[in-house]
C-alpha positions, 0 to 999 in steps of 0.5 A, a space after each residue: 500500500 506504501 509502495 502504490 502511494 509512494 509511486 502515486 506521488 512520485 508520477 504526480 511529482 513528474 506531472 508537475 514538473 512537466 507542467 511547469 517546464 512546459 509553462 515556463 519554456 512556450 517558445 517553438 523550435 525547428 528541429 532539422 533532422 537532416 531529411 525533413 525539418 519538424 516544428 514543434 513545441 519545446 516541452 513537446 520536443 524535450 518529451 519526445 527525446 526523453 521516450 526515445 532515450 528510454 525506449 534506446 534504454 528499454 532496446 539495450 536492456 532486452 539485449 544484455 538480458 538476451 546475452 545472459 539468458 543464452 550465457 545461462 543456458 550454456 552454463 546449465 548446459 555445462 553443468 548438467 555434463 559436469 554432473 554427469 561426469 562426476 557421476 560416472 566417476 564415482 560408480 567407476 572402482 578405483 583401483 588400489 594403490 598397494 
């Protein structure tokens, strides 16, 4: 219940400091993307890079877990042979050293 209230305030706390940069920063820019020029507002502008970063960041993160859910397989992998060594092994007689 803590959590979804603390969670609840700190999304209103974003909330509010959007509305207000977007209050004190009215102006409109030309962004020139190289083939196309887009006009738009400035709250509107720093908003879309902002879900850019965070879908490049969404993008990366899937990546890295991708590289350790196929590290994890191999290592199980491995394991399961290396258990099975040592299982052999030990149902294998050793011969005396006399």
């Amino acid at each position: 219940m803590i959590r979804r209230i603390l969670l609840l305030l700190v999304l209103l706390l974003v909330l509010l400091v959007a509305v207000a940069f977007a209050a004190l920063n009215p102006g409109i820019v030309t962004v020139n993307l190289g083939w196309f020029d887009a006009t738009m507002q400035k709250s509107l502008l720093v908003t879309l890079v902002f879900a850019a970063g965070w879908m490049f960041g969404l993008l990366s993160l899937g990546v890295v877990l991708a590289r350790m859910l196929v590290e994890r397989r191999r290592l199980r992998r491995a394991l399961r042979l290396a258990e099975a060594e040592v299982s052999t092994l030990r149902s294998v007689p050793t011969a005396h050293a006399d």
